[in-house]
N, C-alpha and C positions, 0 to 999 in steps of 0.2 A: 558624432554629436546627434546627428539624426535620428539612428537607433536608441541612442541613450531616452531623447525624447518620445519618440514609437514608445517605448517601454514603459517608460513614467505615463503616459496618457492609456496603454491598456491600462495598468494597474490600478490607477485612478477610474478608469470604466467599471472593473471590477469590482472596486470596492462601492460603490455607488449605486448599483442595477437594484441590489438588494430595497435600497433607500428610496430609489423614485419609485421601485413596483408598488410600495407602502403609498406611497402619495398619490401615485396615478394608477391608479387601477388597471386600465386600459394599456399601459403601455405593456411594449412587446419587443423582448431584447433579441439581437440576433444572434444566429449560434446555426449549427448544423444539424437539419433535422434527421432524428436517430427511431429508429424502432425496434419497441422492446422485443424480443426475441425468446425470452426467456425469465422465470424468476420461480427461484428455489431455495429452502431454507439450507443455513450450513449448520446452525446448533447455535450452541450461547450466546444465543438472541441476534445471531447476526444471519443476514440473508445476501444471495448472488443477482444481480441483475445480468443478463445477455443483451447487448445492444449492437444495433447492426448501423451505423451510419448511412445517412442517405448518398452524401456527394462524399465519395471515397479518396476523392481526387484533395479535398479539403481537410483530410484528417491524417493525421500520421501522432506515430509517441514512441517513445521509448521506454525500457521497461522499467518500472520504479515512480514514471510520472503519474502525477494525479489528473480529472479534468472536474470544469465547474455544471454544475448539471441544473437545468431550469425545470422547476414545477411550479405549476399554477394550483392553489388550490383556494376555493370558495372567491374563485377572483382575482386574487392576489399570485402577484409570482414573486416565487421564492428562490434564491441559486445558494445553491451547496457546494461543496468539492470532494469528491470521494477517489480515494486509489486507485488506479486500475491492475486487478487485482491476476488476469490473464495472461496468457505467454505470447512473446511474439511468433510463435508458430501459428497459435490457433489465428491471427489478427490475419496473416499469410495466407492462409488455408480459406478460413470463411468470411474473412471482412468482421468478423466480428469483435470485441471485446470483450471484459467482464466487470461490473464494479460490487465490491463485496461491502454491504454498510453493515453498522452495530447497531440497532436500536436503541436511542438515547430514551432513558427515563422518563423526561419529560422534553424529549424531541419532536415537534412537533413534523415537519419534514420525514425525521426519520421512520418514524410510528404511523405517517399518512402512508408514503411510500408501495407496503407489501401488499397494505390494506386496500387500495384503492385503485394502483395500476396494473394492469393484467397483459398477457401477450396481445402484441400486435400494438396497443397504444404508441403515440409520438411522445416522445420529449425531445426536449432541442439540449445540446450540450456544445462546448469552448472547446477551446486547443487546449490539445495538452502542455502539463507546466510545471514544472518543478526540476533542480538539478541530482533529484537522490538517484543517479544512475551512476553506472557503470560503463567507464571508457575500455576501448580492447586490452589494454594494459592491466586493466584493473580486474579483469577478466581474469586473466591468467595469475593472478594474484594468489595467496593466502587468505582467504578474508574470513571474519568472524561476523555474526548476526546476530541481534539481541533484539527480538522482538515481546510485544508483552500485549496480548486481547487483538483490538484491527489493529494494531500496526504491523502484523503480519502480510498483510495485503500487498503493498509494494516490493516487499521481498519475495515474499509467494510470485513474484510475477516475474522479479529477476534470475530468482535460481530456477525456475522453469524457464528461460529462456537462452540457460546456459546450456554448452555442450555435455553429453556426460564426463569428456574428457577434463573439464573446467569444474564442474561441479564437483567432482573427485579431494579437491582443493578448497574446497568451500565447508562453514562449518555453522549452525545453526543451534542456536537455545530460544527455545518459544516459552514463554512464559506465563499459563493461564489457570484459572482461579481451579477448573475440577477439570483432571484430565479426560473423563469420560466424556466430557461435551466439551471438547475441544474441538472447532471447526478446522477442515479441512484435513483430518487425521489422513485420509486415502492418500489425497496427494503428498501429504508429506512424507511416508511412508514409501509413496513411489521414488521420492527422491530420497531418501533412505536406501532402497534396494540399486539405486543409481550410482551411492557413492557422497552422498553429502552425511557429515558425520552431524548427527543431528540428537537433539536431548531436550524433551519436553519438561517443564520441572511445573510442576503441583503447587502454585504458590499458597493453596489455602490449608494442605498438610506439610508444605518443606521450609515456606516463609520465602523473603527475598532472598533477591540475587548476592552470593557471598563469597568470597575467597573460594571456599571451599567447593562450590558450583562451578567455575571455569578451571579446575584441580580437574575436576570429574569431567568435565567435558573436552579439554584441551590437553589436558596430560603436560606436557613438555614444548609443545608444536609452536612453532614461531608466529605469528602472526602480524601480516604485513599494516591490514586494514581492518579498523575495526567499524561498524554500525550499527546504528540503534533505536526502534525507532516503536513509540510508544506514550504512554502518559506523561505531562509533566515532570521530570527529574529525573527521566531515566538515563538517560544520553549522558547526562553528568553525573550519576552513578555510575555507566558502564565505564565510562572516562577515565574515575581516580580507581576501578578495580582494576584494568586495563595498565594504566602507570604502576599500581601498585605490582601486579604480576610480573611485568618489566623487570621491576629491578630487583626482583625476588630472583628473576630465573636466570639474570643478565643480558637480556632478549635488548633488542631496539625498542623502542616505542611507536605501536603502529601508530597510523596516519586512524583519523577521525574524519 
């Protein structure tokens, strides 16, 4: 019961920080202070932050989870939540993280962001949060990947945190608008030459995700687990393709 309420009172925090920075200028939410480290463009409007946490002792995640990231600008503090987009190697190795944002059209956050923070600046950022990870079991799995623009990012972090022997087993379709500025081609292509069977599709010459797209990327292959993680309807697209494929091949139906 206790936990249950911990939990109900972060989230109620969370959603609220936003709210009184609007109202009190001055106030000042706590969180871990983190310094930037890093920041480089990845292509299709999207950029990498490198953050090195202050109190190391304070932070930990898993791969997949997101964190909530505080900026102040013209006064005001603003908190966002962006992926964490790096492997648990690098986190091992240098204390550091990565978060990979999109530039939103008319984001103000995300369009202040590249513009205005440079290396070495503080921002203070939250625990990590979300459950789109991956337990040991689920590890060793069959699993499928449907990503489409940033929701790449959390995945980016879990199949680089996989063994190659795991990732051998892992299966990936990224779905972005011109393949030429597709961010993050290197890496992916490292895990490519690792063993993850991996298939970029051209939405703006191939169209959506269709029958005929997990034909071409799956072939026959069973799939235990499927995920998906991207715009609005996607999740429930890859869903009824997913069913439909099932009972097409006589397969189980993976888990979601």
């Amino acid at each position: 019961m206790l936990n249950n309420i911990q939990r109900t009172a972060k989230s109620l925090s969370n959603y609220l920080e936003p709210v009184i920075g609007l109202i009190a200028p001055d106030y000042r939410t706590s969180g871990i202070k983190t310094r930037i480290i890093g920041i480089r463009e990845e292509g299709a409007g999207m950029f990498t932050l490198t953050l090195k946490p202050s109190s190391l002792a304070s932070f930990s995640y898993q791969p997949g989870q997101h964190i909530p990231i505080q900026i102040e600008i013209n006064g005001r503090v603003y908190q966002r939540t962006f992926s964490i987009s790096s492997a648990w190697r690098q986190w091992k190795k240098s204390s550091t993280i990565e978060i990979s944002i999109k530039r939103a059209p008319q984001g103000l956050v995300t369009n202040w962001i590249p513009n205005n923070l440079k290396k070495g600046h503080i921002v203070r950022i939250g625990e990590a949060q979300g459950s789109f990870v991956l337990s040991p079991k689920q590890r060793r799995q069959t699993n499928a990947f449907v990503a489409c623009g940033s929701g790449l990012t959390p995945i980016l972090s879990i199949l680089e945190s996989l063994s190659d022997a795991q990732l051998s087993s892992q299966h990936l379709l990224y779905s972005v608008s011109h393949e030429p500025e597709a961010p993050f081609k290197n890496r992916l292509q490292t895990l490519a030459n690792k063993g993850l069977n991996l298939l970029i599709l051209e939405s703006s010459s191939q169209g959506r995700i269709k029958n005929d797209t997990l034909e071409a990327w799956l072939s026959e292959i069973q799939i235990e687990s499927a995920y998906a993680c991207g715009p609005s309807g996607l999740s429930q697209h890859i869903h009824d393709l997913f069913i439909e494929r099932s009972q097409r091949l006589g397969h189980a139906t993976p888990k979601f």
